[in-house]
KOLSE-414438 format. One record per residue (C-alpha): residue number from 1; x negated, y, z. Coordinates in Angstrom, 3 decimals, padded with zeros to 6 digits, m for minus. Example, Ala and Ser with C-alpha at 12.3 -4.5 7.8 and 13.67 -1.06 7.14 Angstrom:
2
R  mivo         u         v         w
R     1  m012.300  m004.500   007.800
R     2  m013.670  m001.060   007.140
END
This chain:
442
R  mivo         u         v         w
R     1   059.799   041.343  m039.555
R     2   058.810   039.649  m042.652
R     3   055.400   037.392  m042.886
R     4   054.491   035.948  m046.063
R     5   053.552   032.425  m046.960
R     6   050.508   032.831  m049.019
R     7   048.475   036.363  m049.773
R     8   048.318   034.852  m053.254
R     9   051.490   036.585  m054.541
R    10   052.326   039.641  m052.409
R    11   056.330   039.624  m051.784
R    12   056.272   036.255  m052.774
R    13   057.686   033.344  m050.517
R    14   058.510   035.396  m047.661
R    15   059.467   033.968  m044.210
R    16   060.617   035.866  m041.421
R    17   057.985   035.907  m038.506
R    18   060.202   034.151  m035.542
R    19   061.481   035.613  m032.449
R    20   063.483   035.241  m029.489
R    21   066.804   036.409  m029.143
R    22   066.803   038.475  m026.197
R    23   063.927   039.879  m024.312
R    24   061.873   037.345  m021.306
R    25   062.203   038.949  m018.398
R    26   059.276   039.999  m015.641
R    27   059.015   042.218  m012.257
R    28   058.038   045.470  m013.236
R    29   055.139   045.206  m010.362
R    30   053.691   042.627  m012.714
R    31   054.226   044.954  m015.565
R    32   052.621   048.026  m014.244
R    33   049.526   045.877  m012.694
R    34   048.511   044.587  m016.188
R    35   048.862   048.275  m017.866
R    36   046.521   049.548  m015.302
R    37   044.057   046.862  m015.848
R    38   043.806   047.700  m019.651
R    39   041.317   050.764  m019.341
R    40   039.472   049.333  m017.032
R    41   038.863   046.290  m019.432
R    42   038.058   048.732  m022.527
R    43   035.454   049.884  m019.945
R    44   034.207   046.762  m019.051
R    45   033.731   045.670  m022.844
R    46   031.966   048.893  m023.724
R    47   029.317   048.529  m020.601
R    48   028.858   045.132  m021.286
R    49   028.152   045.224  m024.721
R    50   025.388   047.729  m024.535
R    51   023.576   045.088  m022.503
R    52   022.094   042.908  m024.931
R    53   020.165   041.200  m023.542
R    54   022.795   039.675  m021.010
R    55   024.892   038.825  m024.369
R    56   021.532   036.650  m025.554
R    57   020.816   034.948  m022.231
R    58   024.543   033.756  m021.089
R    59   025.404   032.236  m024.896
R    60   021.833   030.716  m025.331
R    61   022.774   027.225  m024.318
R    62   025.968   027.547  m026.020
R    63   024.073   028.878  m029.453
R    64   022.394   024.984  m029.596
R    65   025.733   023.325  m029.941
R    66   027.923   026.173  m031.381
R    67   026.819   027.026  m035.310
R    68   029.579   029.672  m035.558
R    69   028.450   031.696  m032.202
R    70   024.937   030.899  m033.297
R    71   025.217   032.705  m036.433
R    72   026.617   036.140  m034.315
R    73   024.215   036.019  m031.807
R    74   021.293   035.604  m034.794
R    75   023.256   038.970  m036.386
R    76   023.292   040.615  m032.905
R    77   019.509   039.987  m031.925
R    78   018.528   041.002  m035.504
R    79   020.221   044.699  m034.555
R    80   018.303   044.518  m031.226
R    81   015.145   044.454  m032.622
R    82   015.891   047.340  m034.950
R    83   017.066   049.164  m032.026
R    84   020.236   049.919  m034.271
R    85   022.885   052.039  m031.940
R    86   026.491   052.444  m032.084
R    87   026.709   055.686  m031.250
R    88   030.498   055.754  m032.494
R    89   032.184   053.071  m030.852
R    90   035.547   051.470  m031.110
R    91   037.484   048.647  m029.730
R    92   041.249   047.424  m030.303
R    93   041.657   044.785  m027.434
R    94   044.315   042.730  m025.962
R    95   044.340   041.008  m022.383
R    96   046.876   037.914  m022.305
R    97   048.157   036.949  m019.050
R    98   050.818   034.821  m017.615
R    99   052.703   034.741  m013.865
R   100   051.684   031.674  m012.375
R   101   054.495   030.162  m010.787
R   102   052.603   028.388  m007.185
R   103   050.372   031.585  m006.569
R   104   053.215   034.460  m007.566
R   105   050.102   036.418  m009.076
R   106   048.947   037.477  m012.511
R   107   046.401   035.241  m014.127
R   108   043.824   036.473  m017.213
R   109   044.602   033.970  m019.712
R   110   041.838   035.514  m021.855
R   111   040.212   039.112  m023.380
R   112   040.708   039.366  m026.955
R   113   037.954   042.041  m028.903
R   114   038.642   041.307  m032.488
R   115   041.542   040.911  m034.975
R   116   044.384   041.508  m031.688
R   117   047.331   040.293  m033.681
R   118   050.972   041.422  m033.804
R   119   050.481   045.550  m032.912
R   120   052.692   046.154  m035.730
R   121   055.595   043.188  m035.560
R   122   055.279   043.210  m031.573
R   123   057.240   046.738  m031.417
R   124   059.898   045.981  m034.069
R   125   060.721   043.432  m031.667
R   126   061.420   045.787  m028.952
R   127   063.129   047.515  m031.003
R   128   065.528   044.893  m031.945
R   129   065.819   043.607  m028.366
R   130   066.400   047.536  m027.587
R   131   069.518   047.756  m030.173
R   132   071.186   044.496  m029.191
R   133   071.245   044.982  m025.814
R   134   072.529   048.454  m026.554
R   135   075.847   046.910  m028.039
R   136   076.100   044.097  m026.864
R   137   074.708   045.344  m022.839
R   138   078.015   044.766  m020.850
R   139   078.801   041.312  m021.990
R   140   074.919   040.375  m020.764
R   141   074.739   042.733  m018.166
R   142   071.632   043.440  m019.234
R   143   070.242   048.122  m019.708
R   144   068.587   048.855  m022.219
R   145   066.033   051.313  m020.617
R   146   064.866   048.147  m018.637
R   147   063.139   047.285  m022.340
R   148   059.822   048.887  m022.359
R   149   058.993   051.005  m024.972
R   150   056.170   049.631  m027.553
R   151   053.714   051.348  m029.371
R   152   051.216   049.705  m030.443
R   153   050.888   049.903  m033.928
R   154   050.959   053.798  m033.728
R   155   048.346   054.053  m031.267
R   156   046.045   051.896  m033.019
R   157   046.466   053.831  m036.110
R   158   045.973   057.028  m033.619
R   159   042.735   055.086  m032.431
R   160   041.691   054.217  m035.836
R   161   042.229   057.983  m036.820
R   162   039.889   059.565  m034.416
R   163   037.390   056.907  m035.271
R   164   037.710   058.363  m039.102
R   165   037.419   061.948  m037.478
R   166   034.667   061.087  m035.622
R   167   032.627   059.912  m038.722
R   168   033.536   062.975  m040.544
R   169   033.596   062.462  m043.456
R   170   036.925   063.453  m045.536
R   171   036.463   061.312  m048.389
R   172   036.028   058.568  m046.772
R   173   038.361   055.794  m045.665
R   174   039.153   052.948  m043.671
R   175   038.384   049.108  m044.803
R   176   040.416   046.182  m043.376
R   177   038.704   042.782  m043.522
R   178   041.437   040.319  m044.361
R   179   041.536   036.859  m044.998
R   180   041.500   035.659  m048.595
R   181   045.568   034.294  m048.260
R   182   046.353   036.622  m045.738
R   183   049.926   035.117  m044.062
R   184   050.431   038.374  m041.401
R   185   049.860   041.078  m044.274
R   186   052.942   042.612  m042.994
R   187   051.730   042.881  m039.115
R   188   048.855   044.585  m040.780
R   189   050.894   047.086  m043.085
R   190   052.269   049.000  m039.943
R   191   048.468   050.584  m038.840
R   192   048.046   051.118  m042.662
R   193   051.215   052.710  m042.929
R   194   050.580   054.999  m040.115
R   195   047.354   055.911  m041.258
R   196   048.619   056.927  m044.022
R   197   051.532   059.198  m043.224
R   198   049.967   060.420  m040.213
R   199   046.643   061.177  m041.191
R   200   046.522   061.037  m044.334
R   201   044.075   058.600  m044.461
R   202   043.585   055.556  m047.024
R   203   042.600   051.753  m046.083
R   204   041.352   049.523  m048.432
R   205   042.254   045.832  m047.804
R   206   038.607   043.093  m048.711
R   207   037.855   039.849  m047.509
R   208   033.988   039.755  m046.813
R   209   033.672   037.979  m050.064
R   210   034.482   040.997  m051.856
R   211   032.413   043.037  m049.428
R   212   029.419   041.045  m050.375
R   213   030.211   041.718  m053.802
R   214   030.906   044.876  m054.185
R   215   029.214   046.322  m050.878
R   216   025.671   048.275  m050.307
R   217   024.497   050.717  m047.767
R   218   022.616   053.577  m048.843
R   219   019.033   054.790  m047.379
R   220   021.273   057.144  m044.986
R   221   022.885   053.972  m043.533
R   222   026.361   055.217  m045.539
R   223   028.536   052.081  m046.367
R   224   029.568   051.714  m050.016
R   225   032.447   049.224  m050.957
R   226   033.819   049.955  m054.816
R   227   032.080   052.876  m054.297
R   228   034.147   054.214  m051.642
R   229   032.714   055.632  m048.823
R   230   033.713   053.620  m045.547
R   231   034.042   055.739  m042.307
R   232   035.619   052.269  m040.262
R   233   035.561   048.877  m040.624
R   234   038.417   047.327  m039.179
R   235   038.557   043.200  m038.775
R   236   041.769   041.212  m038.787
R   237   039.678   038.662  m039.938
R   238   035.705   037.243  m039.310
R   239   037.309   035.306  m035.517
R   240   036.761   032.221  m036.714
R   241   034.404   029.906  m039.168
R   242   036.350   029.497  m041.391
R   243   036.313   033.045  m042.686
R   244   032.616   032.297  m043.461
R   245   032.956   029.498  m045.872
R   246   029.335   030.504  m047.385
R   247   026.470   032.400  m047.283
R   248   027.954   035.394  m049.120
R   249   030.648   036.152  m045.990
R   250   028.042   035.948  m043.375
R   251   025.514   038.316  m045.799
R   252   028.887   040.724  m046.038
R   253   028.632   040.779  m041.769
R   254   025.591   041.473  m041.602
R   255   025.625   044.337  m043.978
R   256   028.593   046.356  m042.159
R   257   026.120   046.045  m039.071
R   258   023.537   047.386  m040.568
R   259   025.604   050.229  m041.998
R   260   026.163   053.752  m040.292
R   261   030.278   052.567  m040.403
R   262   032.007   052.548  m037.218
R   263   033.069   048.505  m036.593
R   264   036.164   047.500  m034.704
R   265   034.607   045.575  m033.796
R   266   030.365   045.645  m033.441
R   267   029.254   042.400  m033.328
R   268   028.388   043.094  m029.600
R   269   032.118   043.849  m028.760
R   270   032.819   040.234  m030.682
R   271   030.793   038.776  m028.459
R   272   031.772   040.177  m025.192
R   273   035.113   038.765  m025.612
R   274   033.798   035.050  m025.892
R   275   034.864   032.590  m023.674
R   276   031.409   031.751  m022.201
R   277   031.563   035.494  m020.916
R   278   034.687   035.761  m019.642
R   279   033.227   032.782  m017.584
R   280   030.146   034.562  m016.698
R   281   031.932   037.559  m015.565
R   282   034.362   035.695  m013.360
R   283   030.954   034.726  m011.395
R   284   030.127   036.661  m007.816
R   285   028.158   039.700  m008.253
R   286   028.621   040.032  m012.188
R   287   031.280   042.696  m012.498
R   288   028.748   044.530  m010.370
R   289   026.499   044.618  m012.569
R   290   028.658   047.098  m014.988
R   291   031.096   048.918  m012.981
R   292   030.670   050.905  m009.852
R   293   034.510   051.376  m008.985
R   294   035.294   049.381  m005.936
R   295   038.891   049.300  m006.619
R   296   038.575   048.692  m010.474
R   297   036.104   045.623  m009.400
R   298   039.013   044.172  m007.107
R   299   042.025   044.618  m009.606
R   300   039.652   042.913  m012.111
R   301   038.779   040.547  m009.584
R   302   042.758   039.612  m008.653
R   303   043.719   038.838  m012.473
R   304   040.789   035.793  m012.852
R   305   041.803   032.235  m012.904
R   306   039.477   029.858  m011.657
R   307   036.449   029.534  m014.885
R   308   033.375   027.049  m014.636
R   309   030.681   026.559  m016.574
R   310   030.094   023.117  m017.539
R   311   027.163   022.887  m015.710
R   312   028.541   021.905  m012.714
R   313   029.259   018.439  m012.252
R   314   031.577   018.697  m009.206
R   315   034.392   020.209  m011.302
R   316   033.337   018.279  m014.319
R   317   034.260   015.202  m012.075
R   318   037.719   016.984  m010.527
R   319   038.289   017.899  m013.885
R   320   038.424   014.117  m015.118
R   321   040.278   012.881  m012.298
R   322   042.757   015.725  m012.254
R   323   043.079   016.543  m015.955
R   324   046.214   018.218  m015.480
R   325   045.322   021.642  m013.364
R   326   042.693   022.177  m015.697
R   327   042.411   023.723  m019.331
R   328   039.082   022.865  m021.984
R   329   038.248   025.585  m023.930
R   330   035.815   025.743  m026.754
R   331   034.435   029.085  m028.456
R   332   037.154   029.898  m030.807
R   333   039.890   032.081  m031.494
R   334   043.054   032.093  m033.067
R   335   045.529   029.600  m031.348
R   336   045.189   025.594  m031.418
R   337   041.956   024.700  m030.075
R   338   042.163   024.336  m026.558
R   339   042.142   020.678  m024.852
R   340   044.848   019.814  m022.462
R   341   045.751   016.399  m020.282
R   342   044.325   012.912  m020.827
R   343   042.655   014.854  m024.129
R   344   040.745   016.688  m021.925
R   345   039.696   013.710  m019.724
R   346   038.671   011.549  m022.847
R   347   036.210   015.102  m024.235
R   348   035.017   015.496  m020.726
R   349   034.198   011.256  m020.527
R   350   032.657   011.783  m024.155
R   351   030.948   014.548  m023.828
R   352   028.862   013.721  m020.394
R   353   028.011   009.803  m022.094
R   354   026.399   011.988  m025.296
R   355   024.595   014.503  m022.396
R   356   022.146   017.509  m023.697
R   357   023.995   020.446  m024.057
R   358   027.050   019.367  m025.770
R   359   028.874   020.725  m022.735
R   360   027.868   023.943  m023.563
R   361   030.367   024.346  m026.155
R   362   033.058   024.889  m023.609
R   363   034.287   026.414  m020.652
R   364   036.818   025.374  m017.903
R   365   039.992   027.034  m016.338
R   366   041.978   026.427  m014.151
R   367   046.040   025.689  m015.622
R   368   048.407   028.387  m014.936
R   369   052.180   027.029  m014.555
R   370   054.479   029.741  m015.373
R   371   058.270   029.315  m014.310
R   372   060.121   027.965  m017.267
R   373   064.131   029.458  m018.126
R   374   066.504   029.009  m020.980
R   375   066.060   031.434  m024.252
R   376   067.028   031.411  m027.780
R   377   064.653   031.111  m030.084
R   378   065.350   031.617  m033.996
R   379   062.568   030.264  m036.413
R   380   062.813   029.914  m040.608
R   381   066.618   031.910  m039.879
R   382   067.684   028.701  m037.242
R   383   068.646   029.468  m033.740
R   384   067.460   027.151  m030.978
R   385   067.727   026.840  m027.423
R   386   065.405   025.636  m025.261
R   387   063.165   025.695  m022.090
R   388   060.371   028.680  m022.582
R   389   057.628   030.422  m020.785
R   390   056.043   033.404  m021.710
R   391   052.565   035.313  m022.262
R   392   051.986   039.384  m021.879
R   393   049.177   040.812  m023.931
R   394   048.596   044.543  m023.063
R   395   047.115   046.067  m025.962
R   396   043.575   048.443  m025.006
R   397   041.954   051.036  m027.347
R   398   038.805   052.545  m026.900
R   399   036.877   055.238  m028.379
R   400   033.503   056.607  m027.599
R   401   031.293   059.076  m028.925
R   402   027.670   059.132  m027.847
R   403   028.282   060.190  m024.218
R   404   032.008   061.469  m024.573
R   405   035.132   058.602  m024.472
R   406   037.572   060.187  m026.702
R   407   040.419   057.476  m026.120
R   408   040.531   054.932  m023.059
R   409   044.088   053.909  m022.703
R   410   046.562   050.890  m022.677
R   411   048.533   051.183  m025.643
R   412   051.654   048.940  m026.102
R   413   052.108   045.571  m025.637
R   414   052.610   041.414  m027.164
R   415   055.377   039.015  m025.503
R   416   055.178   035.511  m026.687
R   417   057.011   032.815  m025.948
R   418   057.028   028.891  m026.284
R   419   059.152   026.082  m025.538
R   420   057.647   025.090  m021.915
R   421   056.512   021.798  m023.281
R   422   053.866   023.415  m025.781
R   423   050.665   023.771  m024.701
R   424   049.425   026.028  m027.565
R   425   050.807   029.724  m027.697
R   426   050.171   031.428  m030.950
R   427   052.668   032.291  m033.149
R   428   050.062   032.545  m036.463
R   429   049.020   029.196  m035.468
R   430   053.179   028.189  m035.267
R   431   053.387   027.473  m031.516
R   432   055.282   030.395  m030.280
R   433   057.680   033.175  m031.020
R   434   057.509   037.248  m030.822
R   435   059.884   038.101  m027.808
R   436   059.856   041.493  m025.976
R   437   060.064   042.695  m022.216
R   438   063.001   043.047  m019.601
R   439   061.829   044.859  m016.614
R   440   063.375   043.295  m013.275
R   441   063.123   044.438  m009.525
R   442   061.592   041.308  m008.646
END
């Protein structure tokens, strides 16, 4: 479960990625409610990214103060007016929840549409979890069966494959957008891997800099990268600004749009699975606008913490005075930029003396408390005990073709866990740890 340092130097400074000891523990109700919400999520994204104008008109105020989600909605509206379809579309998502401890329910901590970390360490930790309690079981009277199993990295290479299929187009093959120092390269070998023995099918590894270089689409709309044909584009990069650090990255984006390649994900996926739409979805009547499933509406409906728009000054003002049950969040992924506390009470105070729409930039949500319990967590080979709580993220893929969904299913799963008095939870950004699942009866 190796991660490396830098990208610099492949097998060069390596670290392991850290983990917990023994697996967190949840009621298998819990379990089985978040795996049946994962299709009905993939669904969800699909519907609501084919609305585009929807996408345009709930991030317009936050496109004045945001440059980052300015520059994908400019992308995004530029493929509107070409009328430019997807008609081959695929989505590798992850939901994150956590069991808040004062409501016993399962709370949406947020939808996750591009670069879902951790499909290929996530299982290995299973697996390890699996094989200790396996010899160790009687001594911690704990089964190993009760470990769910964990595929995730398989069926997102599966996904991936039926994507390529789907293209069709033999000598083509799969690009992965990396960062230029990549740290996870070896979450990311996994799907490769798979790909690879399973399919037969080879991915080439660019960061959008080298797309820009070496990229062009031809009059059919065919990608070219080092003259390879490229049947799927697949990001673990592009989340955040600072994988566009110039002109040249952004250029690169907008290029795969344009192209006839199939994107996991299309810029419209990216941006259903912004904050400022998970906020806009939470609101009455939206979900109705996409689905016509009753019952999927209500499970959807059960998993959503409170979300406001900053717009309303009632919960601005609860939100100062009562800092604590709340959580700021701006429009950005990847771990470490959420406000919590008296932080959030001084960017609230700031932010309403500036006014326009600086407010725009953020959404907020209501604080989930999990229940906190003892674990051991080993990080840089060091075993520590402490207080934890822990997140579930059930991985989704999608496929569609046209008219026909090829793949809609929930496919493995991401435990991480924290020391209780860390607000933060990813492990890229260094907050948390990989940890597994042990099913309980309640």
């Amino acid at each position: 479960m190796s991660r490396i340092r830098s990208g610099t130097v492949p097998g060069v400074g390596l670290v392991h990625a850290p983990f917990s000891l023994l697996p967190a523990h949840l009621p298998e109700p819990f379990w089985k409610q978040a795996c049946e919400l994962a299709p009905i999520f993939n669904e969800l994204v699909d519907r609501v990214s084919l609305d585009g104008n929807f996408l345009q008109d709930s991030l317009s105020k936050t496109r004045q103060v945001d440059d980052f989600t300015s520059r994908l909605l400019e992308i995004h509206r530029k493929m509107m007016e070409i009328n430019k379809e997807e008609n081959i579309r695929l989505g590798l998502h992850r939901s994150d929840y956590m069991l808040d401890s004062e409501t016993s329910s399962l709370l949406q901590i947020e939808l996750n549409t591009i670069s879902t970390s951790f499909p290929g360490l996530g299982p290995l930790v299973s697996e390890l979890h699996r094989t200790l309690i396996n010899q160790y079981g009687r001594v911690l009277s704990l089964e190993p069966k009760r470990v769910p199993g964990n595929a995730a990295s398989s069926k997102f290479a599966e996904a991936l494959a039926r994507a390529w299929t789907e293209f069709d187009v033999d000598s083509a093959i799969v690009m992965m957008i990396v960062q230029p120092e990549e740290r996870n390269m070896y979450d990311q070998y996994w799907i490769t891997k798979y790909l690879k023995e399973s399919y037969g099918i080879t991915t080439l590894r660019k960061t959008l800099t080298q797309v820009e270089a070496e990229g062009h689409v031809l009059p059919d709309g065919t990608l070219l990268v080092d003259g390879k044909k490229v049947a799927v584009v697949y990001y673990r990069a592009g989340y955040t600004p600072n994988d566009y650090p110039s002109e040249a990255e952004w250029s690169a984006r907008l290029l795969i749009e344009q192209s006839s390649s199939v994107k996991c994900p299309s810029i419209s996926y990216q941006l259903v699975g912004t904050k400022r739409i998970q906020q806009e979805l939470a609101n009455p009547n939206v979900l109705e606008r996409f689905l016509e499933n009753k019952e999927d509406i209500a499970k959807l409906r059960k998993c959503f913490a409170g979300l406001w728009s900053l717009d309303d000054e009632e919960i601005i003002k609860t939100a100062i005075e009562k800092p604590e049950l709340f959580v700021l969040k701006p429009q950005r992924e990847g771990g470490g930029n959420n406000i919590y506390g008296l932080d959030l009470r001084e960017t609230l105070t700031r932010l309403q003396k500036e006014g326009g729409d600086a407010l725009a930039a953020y959404i907020l949500m209501q604080r989930i408390f999990p229940k906190a319990s003892l674990a051991y967590l080993v990080r840089g080979g060091i075993c520590h005990e402490g207080l934890v709580i822990s997140e579930l993220g059930i991985y989704g893929s999608y496929l569609r073709s046209k008219d026909k969904v090829i793949t809609n299913d929930q496919c493995g799963y991401l435990m991480r866990t924290k020391v209780s008095s860390s607000d933060e939870g990813g492990v890229a950004a260094g907050f948390a740890v990989l940890d597994s699942l042990y099913l309980t009866d309640k």
